[in-house]
SELUMVEX-130895 format. One line per 4 residues: number of its first residue (from 1); their letters; for each residue x, y, z of N, C-alpha, C. Coordinates in Angstrom, 2 decimals. Example, Ala and Ser with C-alpha at 12.3 -4.5 7.8 and 13.67 -1.06 7.14 Angstrom:
// residues 2
1> as> 13.19 -5.69 7.80 12.30 -4.50 7.80 13.20 -3.30 7.80; 12.85 -2.25 7.08 13.67 -1.06 7.14 12.90 0.03 7.87 .
***
This chain:
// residues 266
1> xxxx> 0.85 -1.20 0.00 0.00 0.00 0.00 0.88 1.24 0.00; 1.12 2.32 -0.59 1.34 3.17 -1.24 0.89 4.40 0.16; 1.97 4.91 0.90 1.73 5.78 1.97 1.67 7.12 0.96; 0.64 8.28 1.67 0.86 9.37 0.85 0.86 10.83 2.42 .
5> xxxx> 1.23 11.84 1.76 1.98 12.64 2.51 0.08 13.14 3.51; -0.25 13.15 4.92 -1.06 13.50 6.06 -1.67 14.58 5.69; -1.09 15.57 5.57 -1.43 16.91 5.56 -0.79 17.10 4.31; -1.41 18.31 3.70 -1.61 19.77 3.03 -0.16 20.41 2.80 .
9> xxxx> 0.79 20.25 1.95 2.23 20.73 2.78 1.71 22.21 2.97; 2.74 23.14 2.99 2.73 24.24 3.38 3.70 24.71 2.27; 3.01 26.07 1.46 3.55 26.65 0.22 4.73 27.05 0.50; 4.67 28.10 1.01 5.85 28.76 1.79 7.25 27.99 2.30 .
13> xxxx> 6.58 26.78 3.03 7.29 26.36 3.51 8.48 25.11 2.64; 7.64 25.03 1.65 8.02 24.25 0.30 8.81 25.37 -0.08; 8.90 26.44 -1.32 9.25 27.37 -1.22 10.57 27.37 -0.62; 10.74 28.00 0.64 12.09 27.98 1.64 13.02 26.90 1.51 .
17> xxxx> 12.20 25.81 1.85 13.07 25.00 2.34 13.91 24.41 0.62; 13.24 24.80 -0.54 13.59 24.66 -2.00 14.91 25.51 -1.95; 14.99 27.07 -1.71 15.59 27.75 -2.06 16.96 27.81 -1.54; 16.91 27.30 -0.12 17.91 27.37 1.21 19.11 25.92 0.48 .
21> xxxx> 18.21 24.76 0.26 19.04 23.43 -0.41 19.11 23.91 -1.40; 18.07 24.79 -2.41 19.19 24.97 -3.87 20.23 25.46 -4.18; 20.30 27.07 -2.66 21.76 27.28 -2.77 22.75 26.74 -1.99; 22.60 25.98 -1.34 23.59 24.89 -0.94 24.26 23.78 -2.28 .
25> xxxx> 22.91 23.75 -2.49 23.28 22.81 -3.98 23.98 23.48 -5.10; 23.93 24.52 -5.67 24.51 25.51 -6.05 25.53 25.92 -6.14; 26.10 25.83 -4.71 27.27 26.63 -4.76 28.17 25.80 -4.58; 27.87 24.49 -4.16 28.82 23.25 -4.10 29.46 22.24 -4.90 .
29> xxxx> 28.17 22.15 -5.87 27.63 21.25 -6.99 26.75 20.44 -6.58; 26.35 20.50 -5.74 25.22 19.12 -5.18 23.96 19.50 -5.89; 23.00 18.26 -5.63 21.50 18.31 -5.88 21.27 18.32 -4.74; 21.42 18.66 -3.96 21.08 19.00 -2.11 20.20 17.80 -2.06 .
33> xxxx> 19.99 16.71 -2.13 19.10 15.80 -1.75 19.20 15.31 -0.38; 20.40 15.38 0.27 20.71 14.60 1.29 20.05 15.72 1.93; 20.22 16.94 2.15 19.72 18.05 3.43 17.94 18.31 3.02; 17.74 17.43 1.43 15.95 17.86 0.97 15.18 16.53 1.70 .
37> xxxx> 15.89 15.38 1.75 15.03 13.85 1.98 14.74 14.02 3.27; 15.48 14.24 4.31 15.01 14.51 5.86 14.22 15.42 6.21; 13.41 16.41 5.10 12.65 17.37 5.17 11.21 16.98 5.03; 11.37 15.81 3.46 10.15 15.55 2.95 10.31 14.25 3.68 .
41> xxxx> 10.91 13.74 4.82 10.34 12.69 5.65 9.75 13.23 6.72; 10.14 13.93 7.06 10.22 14.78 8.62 8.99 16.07 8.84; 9.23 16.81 7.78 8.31 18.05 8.04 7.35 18.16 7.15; 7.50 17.43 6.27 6.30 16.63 4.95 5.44 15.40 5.22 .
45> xxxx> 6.34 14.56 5.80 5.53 13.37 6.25 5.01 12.28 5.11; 5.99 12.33 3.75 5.96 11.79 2.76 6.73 10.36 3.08; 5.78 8.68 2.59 6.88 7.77 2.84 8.25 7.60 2.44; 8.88 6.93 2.59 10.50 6.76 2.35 10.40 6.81 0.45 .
49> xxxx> 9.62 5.98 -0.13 10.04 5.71 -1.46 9.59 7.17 -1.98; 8.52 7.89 -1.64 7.79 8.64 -2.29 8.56 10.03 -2.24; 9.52 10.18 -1.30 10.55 11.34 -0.35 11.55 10.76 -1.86; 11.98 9.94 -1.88 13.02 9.16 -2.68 13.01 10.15 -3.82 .
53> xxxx> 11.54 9.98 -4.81 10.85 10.08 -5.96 10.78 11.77 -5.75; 10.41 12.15 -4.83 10.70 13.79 -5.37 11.49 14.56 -5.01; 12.56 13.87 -4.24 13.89 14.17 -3.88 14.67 14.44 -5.39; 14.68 13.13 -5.91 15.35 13.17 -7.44 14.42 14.01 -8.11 .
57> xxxx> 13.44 14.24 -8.83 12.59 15.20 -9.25 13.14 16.67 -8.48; 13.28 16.89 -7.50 14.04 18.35 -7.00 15.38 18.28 -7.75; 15.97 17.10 -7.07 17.26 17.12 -7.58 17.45 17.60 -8.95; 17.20 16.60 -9.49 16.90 16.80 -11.16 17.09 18.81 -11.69 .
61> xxxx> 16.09 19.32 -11.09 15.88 20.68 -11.34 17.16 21.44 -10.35; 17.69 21.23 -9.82 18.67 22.19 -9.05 19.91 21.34 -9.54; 20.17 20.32 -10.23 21.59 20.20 -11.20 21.21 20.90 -12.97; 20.40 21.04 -12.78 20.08 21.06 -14.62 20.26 22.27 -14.35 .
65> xxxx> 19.67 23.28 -13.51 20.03 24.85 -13.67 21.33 25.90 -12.43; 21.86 24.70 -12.11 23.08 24.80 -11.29 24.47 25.19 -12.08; 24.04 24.19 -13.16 25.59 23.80 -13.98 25.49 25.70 -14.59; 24.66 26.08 -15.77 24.78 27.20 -16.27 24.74 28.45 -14.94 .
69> xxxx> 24.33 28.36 -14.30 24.81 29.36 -12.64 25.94 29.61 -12.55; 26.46 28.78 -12.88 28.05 28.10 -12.36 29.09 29.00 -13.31; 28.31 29.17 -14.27 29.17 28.81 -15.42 30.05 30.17 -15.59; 29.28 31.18 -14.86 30.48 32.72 -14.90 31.75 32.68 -14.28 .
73> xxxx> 31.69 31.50 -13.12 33.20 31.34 -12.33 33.74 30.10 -12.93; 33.07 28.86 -13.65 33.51 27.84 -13.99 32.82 27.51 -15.63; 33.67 28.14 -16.30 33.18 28.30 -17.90 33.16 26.51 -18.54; 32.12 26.73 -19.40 31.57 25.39 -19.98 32.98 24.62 -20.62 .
77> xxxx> 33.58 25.70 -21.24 35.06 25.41 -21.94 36.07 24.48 -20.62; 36.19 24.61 -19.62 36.91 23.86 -18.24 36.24 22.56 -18.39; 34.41 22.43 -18.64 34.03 20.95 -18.59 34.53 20.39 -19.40; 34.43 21.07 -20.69 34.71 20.28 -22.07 36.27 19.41 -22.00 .
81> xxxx> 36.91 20.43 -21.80 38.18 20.45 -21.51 38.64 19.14 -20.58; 37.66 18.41 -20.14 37.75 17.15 -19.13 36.60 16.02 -19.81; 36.36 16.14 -21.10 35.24 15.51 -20.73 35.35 14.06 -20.92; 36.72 13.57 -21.33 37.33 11.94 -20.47 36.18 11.61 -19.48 .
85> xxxx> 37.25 12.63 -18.69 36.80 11.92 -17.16 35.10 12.00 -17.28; 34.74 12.69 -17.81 33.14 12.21 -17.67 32.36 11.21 -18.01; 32.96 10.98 -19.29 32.40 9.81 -19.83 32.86 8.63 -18.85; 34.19 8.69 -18.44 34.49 7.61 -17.56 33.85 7.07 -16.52 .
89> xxxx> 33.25 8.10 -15.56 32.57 8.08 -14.80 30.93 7.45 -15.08; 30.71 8.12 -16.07 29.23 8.11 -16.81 29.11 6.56 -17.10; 30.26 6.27 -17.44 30.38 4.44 -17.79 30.12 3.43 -16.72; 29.76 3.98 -15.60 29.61 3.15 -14.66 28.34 3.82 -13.61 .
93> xxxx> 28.46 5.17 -13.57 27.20 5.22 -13.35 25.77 5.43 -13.75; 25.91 5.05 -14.85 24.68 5.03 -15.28 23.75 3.63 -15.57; 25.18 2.69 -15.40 24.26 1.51 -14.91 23.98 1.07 -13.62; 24.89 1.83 -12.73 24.45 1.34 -11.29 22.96 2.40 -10.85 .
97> xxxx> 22.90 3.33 -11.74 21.46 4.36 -11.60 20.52 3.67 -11.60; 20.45 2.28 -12.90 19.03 1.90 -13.61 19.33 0.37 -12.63; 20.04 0.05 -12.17 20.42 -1.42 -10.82 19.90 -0.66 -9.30; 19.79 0.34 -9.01 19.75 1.17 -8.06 18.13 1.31 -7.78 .
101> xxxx> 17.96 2.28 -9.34 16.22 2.06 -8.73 15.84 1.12 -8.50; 16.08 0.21 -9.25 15.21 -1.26 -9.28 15.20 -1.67 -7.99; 16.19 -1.83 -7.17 16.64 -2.07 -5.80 15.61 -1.34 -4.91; 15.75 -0.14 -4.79 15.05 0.23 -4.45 13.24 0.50 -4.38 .
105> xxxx> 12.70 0.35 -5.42 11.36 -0.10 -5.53 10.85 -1.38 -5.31; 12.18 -1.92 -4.71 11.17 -3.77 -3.73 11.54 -3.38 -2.55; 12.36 -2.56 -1.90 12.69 -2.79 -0.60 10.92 -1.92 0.04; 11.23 -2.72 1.69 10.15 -2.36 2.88 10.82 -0.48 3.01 .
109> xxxx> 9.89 0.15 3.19 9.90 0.98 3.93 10.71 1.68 5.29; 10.62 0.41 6.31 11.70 0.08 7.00 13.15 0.44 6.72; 13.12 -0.96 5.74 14.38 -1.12 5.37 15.11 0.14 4.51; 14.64 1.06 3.38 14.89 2.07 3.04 15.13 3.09 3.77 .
113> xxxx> 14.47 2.90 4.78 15.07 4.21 5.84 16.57 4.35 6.63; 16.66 2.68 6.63 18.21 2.81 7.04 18.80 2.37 6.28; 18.30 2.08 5.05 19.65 2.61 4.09 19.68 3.76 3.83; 19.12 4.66 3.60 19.37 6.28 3.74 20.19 6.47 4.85 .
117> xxxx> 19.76 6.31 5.57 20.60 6.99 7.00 21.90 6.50 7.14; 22.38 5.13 6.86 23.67 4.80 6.58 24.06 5.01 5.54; 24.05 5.84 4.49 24.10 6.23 3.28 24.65 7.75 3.38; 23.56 8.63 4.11 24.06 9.84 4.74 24.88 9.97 5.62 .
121> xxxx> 25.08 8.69 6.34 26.45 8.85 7.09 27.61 8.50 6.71; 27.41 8.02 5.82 28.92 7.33 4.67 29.15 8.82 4.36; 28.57 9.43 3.26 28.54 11.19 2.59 29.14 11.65 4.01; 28.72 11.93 5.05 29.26 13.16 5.60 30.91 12.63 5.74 .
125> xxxx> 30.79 11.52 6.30 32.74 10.89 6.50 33.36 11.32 5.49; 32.68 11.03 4.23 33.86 11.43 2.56 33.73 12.55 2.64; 32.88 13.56 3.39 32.79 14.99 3.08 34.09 15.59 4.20; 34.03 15.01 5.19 34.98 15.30 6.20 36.41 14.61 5.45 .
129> xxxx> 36.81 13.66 5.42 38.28 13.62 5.01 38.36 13.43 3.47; 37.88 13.69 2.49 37.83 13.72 1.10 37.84 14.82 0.26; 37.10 16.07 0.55 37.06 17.41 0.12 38.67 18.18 0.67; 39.41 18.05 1.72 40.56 18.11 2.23 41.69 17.98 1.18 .
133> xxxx> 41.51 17.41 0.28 42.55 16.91 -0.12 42.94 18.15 -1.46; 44.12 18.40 -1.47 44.02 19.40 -2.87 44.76 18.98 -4.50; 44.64 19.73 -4.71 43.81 19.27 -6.50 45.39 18.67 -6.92; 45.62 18.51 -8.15 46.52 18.35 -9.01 47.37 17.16 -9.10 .
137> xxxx> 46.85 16.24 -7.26 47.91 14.86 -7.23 46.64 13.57 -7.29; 46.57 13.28 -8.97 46.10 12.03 -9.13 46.36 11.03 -8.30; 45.39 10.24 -7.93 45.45 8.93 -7.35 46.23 7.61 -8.12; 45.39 7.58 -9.32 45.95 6.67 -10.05 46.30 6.99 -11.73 .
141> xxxx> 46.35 6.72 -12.45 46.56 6.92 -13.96 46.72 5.95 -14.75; 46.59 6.33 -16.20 46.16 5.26 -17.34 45.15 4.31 -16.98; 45.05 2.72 -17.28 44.54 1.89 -17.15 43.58 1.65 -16.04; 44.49 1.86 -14.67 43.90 1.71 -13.61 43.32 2.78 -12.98 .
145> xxxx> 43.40 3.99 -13.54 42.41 5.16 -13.36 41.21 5.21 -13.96; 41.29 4.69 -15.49 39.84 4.57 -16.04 39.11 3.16 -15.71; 39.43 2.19 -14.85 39.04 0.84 -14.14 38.34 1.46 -12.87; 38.85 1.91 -12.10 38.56 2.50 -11.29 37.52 3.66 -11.25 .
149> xxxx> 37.54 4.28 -11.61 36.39 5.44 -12.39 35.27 4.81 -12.54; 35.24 3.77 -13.54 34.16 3.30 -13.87 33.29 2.67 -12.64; 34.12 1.28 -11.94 34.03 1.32 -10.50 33.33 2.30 -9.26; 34.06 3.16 -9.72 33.53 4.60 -8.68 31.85 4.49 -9.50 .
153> xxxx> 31.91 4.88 -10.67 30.53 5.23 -11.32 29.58 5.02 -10.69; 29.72 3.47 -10.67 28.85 2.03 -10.27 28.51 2.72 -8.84; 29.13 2.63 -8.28 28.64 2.87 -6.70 27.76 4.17 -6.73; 28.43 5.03 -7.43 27.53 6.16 -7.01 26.09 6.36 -7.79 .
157> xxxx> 26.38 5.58 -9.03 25.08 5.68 -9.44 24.39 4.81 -8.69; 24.50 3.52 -8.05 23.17 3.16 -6.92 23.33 3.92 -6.03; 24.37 4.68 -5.40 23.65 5.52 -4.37 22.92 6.27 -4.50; 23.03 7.50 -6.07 22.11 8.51 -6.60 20.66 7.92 -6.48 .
161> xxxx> 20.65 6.52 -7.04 18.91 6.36 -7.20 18.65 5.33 -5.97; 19.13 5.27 -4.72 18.81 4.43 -3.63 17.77 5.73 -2.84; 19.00 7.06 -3.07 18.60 8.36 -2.24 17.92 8.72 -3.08; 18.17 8.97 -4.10 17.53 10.39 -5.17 17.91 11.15 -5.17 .
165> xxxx> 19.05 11.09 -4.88 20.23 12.25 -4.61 21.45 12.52 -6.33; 22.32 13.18 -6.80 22.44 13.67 -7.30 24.08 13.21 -7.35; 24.30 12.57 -6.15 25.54 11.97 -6.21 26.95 12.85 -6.08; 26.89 14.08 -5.69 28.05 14.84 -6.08 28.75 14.73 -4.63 .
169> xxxx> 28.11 14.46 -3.36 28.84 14.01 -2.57 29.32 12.92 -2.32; 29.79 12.18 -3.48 30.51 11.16 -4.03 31.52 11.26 -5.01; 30.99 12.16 -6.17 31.10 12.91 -7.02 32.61 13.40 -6.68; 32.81 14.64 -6.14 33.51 15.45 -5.77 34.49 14.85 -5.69 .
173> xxxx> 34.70 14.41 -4.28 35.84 13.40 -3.83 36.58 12.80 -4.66; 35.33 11.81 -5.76 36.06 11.01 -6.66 37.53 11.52 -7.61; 36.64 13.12 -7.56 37.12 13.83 -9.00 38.31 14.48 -8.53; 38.38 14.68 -7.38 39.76 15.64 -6.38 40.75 14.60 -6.14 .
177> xxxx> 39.83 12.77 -5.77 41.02 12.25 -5.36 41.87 11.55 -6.32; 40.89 10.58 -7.09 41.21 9.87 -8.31 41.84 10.89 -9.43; 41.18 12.05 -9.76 41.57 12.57 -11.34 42.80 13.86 -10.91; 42.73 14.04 -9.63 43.17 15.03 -8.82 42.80 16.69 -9.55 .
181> xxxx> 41.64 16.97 -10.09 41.42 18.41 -10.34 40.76 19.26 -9.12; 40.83 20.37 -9.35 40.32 21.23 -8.42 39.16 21.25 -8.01; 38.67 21.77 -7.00 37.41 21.18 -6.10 36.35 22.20 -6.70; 36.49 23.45 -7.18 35.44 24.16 -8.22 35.12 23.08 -9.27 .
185> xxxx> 36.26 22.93 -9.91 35.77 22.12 -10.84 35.20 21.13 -10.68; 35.40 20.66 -10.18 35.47 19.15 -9.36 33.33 19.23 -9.22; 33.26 20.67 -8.48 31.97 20.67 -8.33 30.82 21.02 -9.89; 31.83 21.54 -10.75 30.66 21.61 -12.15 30.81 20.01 -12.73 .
189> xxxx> 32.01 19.31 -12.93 32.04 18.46 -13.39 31.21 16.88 -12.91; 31.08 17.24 -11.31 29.93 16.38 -10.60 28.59 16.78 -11.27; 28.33 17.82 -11.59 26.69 17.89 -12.10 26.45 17.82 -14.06; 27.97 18.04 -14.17 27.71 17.13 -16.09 27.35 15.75 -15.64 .
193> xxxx> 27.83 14.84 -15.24 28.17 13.32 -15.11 26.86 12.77 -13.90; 26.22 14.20 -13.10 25.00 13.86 -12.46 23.62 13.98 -13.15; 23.41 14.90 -13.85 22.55 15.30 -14.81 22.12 14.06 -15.87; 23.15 13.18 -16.24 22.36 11.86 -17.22 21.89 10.84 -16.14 .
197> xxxx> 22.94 10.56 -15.38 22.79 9.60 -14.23 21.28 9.56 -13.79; 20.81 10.92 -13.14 19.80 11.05 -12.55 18.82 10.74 -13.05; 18.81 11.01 -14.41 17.52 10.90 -16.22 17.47 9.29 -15.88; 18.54 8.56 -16.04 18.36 7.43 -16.04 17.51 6.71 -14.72 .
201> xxxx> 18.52 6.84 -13.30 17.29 6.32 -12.45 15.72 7.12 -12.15; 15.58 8.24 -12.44 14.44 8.37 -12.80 13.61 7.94 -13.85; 13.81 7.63 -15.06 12.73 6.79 -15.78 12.59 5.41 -15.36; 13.80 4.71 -14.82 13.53 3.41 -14.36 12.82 3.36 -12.66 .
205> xxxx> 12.46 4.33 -11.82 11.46 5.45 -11.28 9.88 4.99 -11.83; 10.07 5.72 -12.74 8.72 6.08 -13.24 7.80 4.54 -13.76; 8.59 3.41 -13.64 7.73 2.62 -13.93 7.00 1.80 -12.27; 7.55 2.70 -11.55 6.52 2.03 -9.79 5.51 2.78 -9.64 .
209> xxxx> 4.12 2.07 -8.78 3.39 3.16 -9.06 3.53 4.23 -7.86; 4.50 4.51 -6.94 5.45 5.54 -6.43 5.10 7.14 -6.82; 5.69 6.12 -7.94 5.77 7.69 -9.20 4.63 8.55 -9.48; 3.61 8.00 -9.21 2.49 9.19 -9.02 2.05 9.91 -8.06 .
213> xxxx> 2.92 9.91 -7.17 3.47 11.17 -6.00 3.81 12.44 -6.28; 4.31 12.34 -7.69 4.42 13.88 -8.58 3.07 14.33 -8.62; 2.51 13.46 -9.59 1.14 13.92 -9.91 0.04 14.07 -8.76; 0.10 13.73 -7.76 -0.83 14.16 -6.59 -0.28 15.12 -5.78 .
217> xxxx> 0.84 16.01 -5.87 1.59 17.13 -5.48 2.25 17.68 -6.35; 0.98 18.19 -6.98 1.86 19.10 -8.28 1.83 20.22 -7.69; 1.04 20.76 -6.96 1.69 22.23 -6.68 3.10 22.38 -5.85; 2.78 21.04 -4.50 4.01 21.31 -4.25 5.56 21.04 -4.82 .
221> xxxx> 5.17 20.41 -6.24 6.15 19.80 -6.48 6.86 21.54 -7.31; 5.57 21.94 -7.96 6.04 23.19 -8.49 6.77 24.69 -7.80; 6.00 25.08 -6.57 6.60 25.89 -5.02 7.93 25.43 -5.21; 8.14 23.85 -4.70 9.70 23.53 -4.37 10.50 24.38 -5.79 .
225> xxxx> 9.88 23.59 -6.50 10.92 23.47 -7.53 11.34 25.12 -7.82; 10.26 26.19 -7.69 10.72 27.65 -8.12 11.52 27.95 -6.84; 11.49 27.79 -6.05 12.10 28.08 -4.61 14.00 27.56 -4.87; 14.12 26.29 -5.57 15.13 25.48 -6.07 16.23 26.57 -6.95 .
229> xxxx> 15.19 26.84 -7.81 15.99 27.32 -9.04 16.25 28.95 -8.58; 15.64 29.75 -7.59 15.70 30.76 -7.27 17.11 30.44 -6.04; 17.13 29.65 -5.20 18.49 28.91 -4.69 19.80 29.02 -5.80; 19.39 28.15 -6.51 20.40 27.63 -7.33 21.60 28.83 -8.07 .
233> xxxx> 20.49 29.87 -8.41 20.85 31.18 -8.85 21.99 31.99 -8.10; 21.49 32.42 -6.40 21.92 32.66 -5.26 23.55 31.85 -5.05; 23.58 30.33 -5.37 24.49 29.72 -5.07 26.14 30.03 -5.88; 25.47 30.07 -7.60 26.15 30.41 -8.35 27.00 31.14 -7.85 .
237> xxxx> 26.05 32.91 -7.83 26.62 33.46 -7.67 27.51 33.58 -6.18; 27.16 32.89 -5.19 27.61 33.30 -4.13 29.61 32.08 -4.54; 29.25 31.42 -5.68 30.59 30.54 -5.68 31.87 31.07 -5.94; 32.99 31.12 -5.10 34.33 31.95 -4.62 34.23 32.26 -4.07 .
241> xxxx> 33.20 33.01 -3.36 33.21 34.01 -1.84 33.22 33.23 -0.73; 32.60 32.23 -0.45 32.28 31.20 0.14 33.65 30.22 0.78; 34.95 30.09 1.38 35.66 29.13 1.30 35.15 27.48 1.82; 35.83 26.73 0.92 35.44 25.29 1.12 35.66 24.88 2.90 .
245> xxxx> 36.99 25.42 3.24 37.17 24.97 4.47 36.33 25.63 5.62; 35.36 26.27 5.27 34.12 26.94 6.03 33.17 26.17 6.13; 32.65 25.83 4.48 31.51 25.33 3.78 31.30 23.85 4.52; 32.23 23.00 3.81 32.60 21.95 3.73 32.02 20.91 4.99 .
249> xxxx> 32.43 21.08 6.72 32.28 20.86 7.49 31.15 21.04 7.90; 30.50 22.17 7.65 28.99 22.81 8.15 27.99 21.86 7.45; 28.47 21.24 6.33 27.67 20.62 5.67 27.80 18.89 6.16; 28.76 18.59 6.14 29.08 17.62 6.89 28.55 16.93 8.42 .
253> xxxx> 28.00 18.25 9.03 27.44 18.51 10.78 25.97 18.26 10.21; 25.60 18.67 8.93 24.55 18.64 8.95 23.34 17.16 8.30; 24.33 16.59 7.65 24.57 15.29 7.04 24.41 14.25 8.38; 25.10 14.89 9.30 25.20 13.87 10.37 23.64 13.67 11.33 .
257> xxxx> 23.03 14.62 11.08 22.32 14.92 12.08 21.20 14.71 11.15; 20.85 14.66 9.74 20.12 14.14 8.92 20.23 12.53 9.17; 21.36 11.94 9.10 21.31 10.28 9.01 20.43 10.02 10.47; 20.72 10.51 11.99 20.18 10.38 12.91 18.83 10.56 12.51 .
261> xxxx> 17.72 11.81 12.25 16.99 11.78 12.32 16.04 10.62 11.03; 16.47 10.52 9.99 16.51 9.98 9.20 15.84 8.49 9.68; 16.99 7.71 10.04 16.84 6.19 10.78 16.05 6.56 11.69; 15.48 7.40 12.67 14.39 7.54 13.52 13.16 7.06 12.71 .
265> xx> 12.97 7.48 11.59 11.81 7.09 10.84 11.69 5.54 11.09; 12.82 4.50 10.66 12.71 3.13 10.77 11.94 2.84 12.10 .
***
């Protein structure tokens, strides 16, 4: 049986809480899913799969209009300029995206809740000793860098469609530790290589009947989403002013305290 959200959300409050994660998402590269899913469990009251389903649907909209935000401090020419490593990445996660949903549309309710929550607590650890690291000293190279990559893909694309998350706090790390580029970049190049990923476990999404959680919250799905892209904007621009070793941790504290409340649901 198919749980649907108690109450009425609250416009406003959709709205806010859109705009606050889009510029988080924004200015980082994330699809803020991890700081949006404990919202639409918690202060929405939406079940685990259905939080899942318009988590990625947010997501979705705060990477697609993140990347061009971005793009006055981190020009499209820097992505191109890498776009190896994308495809590399792309090679692996985009099948663990369409293995991911699937996974996820048999599990209990229950059980989805603590995989989120141990999921969000994996993210904040890589966010704490992984973003640290600085740019330019590859991990590995040739052969066993594009083995590995692909590898990486895999994982993160089931994590993207376990959460509905956007993957860049996976993302990132990968791209700072493995390819060793800079952590700006690092953050546009997480939302090229998140942007197909996400397409993918969302249509393989759309065949549960889950998926008509959009369609019975279309307004709120619409509030969030302008609240998102009005974030997303904010983030852009707020990217350079902002230092990582500020950012970074705050987000990390907050990750932590999401996985707690999170597994409370179970």
């Amino acid at each position: 049986m198919v749980e649907t959200a108690p109450n009425k959300p609250s416009r406003p409050a959709a709205f806010a809480s859109g705009a606050v994660i889009g510029t988080l998402g924004g200015l980082v590269g994330l699809g803020g899913a991890e700081f949006r899913l404990p919202i639409l469990l918690g202060a929405f009251h939406f079940a685990a799969l259905e939080a899942v389903i318009l988590n990625k649907a947010m997501s979705l909209i705060v990477v697609a209009t993140a990347l061009p935000f971005r793009a006055q401090t981190i020009p499209y020419s820097y992505i191109t300029a890498h776009w190896s490593i994308v495809v590399n990445l792309l090679a692996g996660s985009l099948a663990g995206a369409w293995f991911g949903a699937g996974w996820a549309t048999r599990l209990k309710s229950e059980t989805l809740y603590k995989v989120i929550a141990a999921i969000l607590f994996a993210i904040a650890v890589v966010l704490v000793f992984g973003h640290g690291t600085g740019a330019g000293h590859a991990l590995l190279t040739g052969t066993a860098q594009w083995l590995a990559g692909i590898g990486a893909g895999v994982v993160i694309g089931i994590v993207a469609s376990l959460l509905g998350v956007a993957g860049g706090e996976l993302l990132i790390p990968t791209l700072v530790l493995l390819f060793g580029t800079d952590i700006k970049l690092a953050g546009s190049l997480s939302l090229a290589v998140s942007l197909p990923t996400m397409i993918v476990g969302f249509s393989r999404y759309s065949r549960d009947q889950s998926f008509r959680v959009l369609g019975r919250n279309k307004i709120f799905v619409l509030v969030m989403a302008a609240g998102s892209v009005v974030g997303t904007f904010l983030g852009g621009q707020l990217l350079g002013l902002v230092p990582s070793e500020i950012l970074l941790p705050g987000l990390a504290a907050i990750l932590f305290v999401s996985a707690v409340k999170v597994w409370s649901h179970s």
